[in-house]
N, CA, C and O atoms as CSV, one atom per row, in Angstrom:
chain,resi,resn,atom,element,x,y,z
A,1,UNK,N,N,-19.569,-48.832,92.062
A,1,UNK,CA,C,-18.627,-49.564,91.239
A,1,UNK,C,C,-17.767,-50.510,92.090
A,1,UNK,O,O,-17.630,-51.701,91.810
A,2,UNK,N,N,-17.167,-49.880,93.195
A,2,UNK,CA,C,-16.109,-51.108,94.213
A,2,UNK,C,C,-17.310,-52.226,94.557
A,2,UNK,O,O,-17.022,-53.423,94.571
A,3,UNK,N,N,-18.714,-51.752,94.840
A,3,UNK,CA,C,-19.026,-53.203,95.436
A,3,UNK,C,C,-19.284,-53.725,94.394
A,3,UNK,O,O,-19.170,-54.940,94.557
A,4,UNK,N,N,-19.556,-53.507,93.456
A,4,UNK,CA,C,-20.135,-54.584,92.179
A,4,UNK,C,C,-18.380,-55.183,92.064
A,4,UNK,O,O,-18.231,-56.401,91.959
A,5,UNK,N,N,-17.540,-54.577,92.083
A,5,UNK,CA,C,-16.053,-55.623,91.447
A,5,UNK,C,C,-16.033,-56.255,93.099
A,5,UNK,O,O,-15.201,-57.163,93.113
A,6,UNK,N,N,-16.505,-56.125,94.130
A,6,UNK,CA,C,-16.046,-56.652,95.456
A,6,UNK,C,C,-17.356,-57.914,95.408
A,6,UNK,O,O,-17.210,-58.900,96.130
A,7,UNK,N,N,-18.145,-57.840,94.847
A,7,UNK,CA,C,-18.940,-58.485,94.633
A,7,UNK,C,C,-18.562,-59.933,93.721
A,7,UNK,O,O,-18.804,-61.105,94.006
A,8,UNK,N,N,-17.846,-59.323,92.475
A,8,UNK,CA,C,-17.413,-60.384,91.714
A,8,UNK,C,C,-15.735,-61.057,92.330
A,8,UNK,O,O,-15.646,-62.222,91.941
A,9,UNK,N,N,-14.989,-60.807,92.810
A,9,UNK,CA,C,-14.051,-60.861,93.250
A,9,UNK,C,C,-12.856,-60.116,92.826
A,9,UNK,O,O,-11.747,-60.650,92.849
A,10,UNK,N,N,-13.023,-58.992,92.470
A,10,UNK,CA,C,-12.327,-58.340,91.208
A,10,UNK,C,C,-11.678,-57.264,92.040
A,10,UNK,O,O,-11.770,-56.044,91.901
A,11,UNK,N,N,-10.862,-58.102,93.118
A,11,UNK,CA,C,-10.411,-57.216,94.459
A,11,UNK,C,C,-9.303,-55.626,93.837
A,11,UNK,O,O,-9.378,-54.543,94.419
A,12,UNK,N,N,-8.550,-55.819,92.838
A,12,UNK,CA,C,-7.579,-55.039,92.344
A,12,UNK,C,C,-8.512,-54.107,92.251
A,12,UNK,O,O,-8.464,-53.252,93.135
A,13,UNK,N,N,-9.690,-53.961,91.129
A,13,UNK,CA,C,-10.384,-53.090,90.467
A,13,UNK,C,C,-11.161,-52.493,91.364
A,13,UNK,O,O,-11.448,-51.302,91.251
A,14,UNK,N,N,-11.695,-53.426,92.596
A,14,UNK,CA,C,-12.188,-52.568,93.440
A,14,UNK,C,C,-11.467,-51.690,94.496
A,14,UNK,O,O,-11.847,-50.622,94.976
A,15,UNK,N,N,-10.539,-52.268,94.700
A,15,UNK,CA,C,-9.330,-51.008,95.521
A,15,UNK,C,C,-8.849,-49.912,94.742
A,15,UNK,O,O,-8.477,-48.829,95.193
A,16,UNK,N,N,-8.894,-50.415,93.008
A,16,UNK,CA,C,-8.798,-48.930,91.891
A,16,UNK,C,C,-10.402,-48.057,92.247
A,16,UNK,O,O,-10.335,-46.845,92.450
A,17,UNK,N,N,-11.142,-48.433,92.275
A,17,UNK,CA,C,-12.063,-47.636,92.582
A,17,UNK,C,C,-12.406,-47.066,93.528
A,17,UNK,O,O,-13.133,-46.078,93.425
A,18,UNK,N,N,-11.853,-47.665,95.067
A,18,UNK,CA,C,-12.082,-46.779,96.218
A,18,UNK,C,C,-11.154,-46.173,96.167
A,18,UNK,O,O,-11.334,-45.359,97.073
A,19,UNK,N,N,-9.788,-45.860,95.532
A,19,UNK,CA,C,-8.598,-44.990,95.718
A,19,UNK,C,C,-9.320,-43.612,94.901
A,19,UNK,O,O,-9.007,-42.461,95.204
A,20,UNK,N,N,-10.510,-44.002,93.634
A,20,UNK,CA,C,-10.543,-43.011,92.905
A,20,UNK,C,C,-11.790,-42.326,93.995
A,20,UNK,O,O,-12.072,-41.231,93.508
A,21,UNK,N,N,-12.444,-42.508,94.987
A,21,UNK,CA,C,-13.663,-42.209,95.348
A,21,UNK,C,C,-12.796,-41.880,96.517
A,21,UNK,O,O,-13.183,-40.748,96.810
A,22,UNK,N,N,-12.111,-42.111,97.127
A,22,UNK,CA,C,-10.939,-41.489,98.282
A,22,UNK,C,C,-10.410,-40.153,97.925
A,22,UNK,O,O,-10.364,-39.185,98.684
A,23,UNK,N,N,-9.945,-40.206,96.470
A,23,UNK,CA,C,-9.316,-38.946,95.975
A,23,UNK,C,C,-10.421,-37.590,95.644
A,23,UNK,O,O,-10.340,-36.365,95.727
A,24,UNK,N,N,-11.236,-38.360,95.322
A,24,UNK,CA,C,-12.992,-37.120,95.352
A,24,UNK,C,C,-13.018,-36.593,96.896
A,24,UNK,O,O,-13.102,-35.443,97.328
A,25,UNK,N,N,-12.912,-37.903,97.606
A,25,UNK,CA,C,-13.815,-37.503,98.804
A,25,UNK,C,C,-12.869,-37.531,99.940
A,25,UNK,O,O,-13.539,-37.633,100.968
A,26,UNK,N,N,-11.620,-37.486,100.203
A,26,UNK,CA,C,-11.065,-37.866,100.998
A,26,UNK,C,C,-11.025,-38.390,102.526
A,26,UNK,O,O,-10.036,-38.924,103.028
A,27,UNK,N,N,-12.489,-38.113,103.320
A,27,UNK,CA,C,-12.525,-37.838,104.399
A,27,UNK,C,C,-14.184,-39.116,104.574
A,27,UNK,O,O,-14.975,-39.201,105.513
A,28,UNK,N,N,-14.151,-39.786,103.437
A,28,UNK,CA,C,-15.028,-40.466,103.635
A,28,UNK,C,C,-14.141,-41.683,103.774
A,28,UNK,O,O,-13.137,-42.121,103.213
A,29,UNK,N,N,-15.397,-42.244,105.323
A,29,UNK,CA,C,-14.946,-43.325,106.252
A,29,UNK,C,C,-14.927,-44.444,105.396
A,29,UNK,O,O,-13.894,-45.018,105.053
A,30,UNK,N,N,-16.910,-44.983,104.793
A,30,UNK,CA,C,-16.932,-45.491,103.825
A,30,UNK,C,C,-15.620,-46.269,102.667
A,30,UNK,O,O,-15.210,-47.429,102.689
A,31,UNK,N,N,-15.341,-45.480,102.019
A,31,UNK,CA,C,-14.431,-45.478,101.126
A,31,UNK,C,C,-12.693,-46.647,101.652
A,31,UNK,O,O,-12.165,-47.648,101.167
A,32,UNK,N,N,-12.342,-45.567,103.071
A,32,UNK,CA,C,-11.621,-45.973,103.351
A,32,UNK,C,C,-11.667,-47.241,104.152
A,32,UNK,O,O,-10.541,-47.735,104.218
A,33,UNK,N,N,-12.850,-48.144,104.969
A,33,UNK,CA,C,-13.117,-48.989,105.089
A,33,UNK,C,C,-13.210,-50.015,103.878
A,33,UNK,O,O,-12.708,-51.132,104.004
A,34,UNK,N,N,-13.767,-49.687,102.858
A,34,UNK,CA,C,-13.914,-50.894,101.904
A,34,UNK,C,C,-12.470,-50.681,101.059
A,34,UNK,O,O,-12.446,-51.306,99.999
A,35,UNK,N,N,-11.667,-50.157,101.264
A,35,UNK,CA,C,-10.051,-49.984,100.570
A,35,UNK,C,C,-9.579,-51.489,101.713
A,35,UNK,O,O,-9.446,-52.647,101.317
A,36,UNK,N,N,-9.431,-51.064,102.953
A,36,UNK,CA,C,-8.900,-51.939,103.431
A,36,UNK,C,C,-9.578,-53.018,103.305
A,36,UNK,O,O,-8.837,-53.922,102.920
A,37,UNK,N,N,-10.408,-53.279,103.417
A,37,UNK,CA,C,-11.434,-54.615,102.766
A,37,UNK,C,C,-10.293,-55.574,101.769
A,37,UNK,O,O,-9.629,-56.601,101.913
A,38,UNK,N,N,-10.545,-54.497,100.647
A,38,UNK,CA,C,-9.869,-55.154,99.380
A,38,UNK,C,C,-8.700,-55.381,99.408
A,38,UNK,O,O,-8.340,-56.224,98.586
A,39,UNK,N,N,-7.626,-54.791,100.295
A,39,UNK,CA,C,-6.187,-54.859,100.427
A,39,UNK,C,C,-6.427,-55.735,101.357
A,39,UNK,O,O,-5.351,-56.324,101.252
A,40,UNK,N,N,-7.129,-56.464,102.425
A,40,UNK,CA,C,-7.281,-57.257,103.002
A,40,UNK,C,C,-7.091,-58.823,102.415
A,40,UNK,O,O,-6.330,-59.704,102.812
A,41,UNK,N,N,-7.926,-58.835,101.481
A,41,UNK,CA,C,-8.302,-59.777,100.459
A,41,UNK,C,C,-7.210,-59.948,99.620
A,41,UNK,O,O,-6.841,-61.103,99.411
A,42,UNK,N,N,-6.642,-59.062,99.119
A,42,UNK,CA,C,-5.112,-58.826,97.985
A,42,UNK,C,C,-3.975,-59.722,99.057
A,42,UNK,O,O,-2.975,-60.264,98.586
A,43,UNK,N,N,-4.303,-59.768,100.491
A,43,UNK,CA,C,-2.855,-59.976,101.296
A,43,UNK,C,C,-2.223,-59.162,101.520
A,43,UNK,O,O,-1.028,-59.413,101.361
A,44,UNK,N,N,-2.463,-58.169,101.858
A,44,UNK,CA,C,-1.883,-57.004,102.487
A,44,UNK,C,C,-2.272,-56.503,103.171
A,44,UNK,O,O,-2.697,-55.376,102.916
A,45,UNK,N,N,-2.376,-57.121,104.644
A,45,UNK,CA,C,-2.877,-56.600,105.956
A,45,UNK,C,C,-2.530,-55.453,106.377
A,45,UNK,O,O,-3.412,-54.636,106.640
A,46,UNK,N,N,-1.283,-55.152,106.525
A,46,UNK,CA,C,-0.478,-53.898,106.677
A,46,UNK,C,C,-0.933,-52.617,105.961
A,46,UNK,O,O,-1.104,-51.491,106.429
A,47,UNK,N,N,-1.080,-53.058,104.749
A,47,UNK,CA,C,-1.945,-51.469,103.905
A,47,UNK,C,C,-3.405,-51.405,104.686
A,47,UNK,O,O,-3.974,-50.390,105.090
A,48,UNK,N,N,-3.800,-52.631,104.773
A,48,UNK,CA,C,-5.350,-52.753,105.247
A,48,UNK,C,C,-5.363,-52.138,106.742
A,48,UNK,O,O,-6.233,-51.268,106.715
A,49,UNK,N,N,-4.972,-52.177,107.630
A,49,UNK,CA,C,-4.867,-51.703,108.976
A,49,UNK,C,C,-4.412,-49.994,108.686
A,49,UNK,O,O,-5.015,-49.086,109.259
A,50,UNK,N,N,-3.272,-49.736,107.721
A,50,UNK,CA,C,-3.623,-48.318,107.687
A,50,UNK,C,C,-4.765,-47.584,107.424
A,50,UNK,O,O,-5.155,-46.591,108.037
A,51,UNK,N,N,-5.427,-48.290,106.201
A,51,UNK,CA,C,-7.032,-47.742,105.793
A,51,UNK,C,C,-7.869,-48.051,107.123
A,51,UNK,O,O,-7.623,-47.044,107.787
A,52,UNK,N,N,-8.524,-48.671,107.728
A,52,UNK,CA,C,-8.881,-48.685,108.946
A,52,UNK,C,C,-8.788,-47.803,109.453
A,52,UNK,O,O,-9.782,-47.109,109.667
A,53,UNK,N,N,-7.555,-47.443,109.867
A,53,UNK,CA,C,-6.935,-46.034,111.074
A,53,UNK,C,C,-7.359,-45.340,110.495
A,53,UNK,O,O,-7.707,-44.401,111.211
A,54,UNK,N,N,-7.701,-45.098,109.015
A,54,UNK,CA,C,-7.773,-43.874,108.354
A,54,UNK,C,C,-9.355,-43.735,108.603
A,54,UNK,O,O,-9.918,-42.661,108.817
A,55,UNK,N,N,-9.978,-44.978,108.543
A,55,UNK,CA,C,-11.798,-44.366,108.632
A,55,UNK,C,C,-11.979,-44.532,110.269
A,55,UNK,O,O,-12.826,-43.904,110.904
A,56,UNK,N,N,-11.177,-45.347,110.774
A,56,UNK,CA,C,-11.259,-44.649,112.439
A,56,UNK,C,C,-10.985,-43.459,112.639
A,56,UNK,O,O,-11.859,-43.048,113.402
A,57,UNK,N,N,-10.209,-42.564,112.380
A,57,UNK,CA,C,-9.914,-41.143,112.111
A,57,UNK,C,C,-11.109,-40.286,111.937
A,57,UNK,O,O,-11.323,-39.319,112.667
A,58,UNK,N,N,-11.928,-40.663,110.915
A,58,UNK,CA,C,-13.032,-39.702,110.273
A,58,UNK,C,C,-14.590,-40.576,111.191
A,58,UNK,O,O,-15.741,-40.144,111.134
A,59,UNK,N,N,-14.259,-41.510,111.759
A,59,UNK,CA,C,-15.609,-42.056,111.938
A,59,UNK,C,C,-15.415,-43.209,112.943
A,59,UNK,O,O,-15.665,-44.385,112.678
A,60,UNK,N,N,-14.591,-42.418,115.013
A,60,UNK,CA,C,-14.414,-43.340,115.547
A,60,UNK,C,C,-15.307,-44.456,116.342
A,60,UNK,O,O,-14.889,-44.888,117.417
A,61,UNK,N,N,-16.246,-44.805,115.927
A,61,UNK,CA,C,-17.004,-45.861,116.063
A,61,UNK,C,C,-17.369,-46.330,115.373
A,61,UNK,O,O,-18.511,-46.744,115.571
A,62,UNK,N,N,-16.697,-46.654,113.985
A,62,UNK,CA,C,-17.019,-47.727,112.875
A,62,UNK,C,C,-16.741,-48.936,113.417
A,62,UNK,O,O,-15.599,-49.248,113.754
A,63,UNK,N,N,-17.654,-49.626,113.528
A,63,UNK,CA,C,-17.810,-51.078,114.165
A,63,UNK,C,C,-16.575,-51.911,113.454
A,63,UNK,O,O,-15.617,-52.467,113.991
A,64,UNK,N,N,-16.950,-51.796,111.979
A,64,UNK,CA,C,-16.292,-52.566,110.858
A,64,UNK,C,C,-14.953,-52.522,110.812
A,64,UNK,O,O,-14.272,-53.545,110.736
A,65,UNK,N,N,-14.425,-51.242,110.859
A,65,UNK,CA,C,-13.053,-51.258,111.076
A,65,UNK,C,C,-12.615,-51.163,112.526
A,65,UNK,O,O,-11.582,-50.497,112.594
A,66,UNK,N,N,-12.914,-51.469,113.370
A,66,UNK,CA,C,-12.409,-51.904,114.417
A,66,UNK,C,C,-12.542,-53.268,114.876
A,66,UNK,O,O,-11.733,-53.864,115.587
A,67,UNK,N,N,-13.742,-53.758,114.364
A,67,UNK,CA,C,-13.336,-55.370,114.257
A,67,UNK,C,C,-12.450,-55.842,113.377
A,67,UNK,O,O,-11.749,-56.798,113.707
A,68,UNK,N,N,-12.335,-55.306,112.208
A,68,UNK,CA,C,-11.172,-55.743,111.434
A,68,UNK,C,C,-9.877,-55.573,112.163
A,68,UNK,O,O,-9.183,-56.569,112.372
A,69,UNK,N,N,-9.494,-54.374,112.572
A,69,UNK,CA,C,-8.070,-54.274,113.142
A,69,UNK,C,C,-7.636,-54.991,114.056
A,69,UNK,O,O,-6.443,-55.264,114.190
A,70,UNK,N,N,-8.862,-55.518,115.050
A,70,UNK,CA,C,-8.925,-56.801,116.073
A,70,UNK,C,C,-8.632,-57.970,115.612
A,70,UNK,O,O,-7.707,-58.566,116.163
A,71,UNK,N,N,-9.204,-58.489,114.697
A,71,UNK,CA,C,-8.822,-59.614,113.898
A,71,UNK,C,C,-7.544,-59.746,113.395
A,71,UNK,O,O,-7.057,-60.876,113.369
A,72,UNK,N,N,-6.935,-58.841,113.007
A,72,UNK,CA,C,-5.188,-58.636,112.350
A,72,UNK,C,C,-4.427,-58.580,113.722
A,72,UNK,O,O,-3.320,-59.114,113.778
A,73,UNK,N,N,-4.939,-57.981,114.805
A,73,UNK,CA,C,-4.210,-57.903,115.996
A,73,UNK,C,C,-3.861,-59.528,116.782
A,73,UNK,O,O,-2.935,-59.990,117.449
A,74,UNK,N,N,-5.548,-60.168,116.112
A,74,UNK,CA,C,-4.908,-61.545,116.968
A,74,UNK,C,C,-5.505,-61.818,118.023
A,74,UNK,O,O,-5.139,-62.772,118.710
């Protein structure tokens, strides 16, 4: 469901849907990578760099979120 609304640009609905697939699964990296994605996209880097930390946490060699946090770093 998040990539089909991340797909259309339907960034809100898809951050409603990884919060609901976060709350199932909490500990999935997944999830919390494509949250910050979408809060990325919304303009909210700051939420987005926490989700990051959060799937660096569960999964420290996610490429994805560590290039992202590089990119916000500058």
């Amino acid at each position: 469901m998040a990539k089909v609304c991340a797909r259309g640009g339907w960034w809100h609905e898809a951050a409603d849907a990884l919060r609901r697939a976060i709350y199932v699964e909490p500990r999935d990296s997944e999830s919390w990578y494509g949250l910050g994605v979408a809060f990325r996209e919304l303009g909210e880097p700051n939420q987005a760099a926490v989700c990051w930390q959060q799937c660096l946490s569960f999964e420290p060699n996610h490429a994805g979120a560590r290039e992202a946090l590089q990119e916000l770093e500058g």
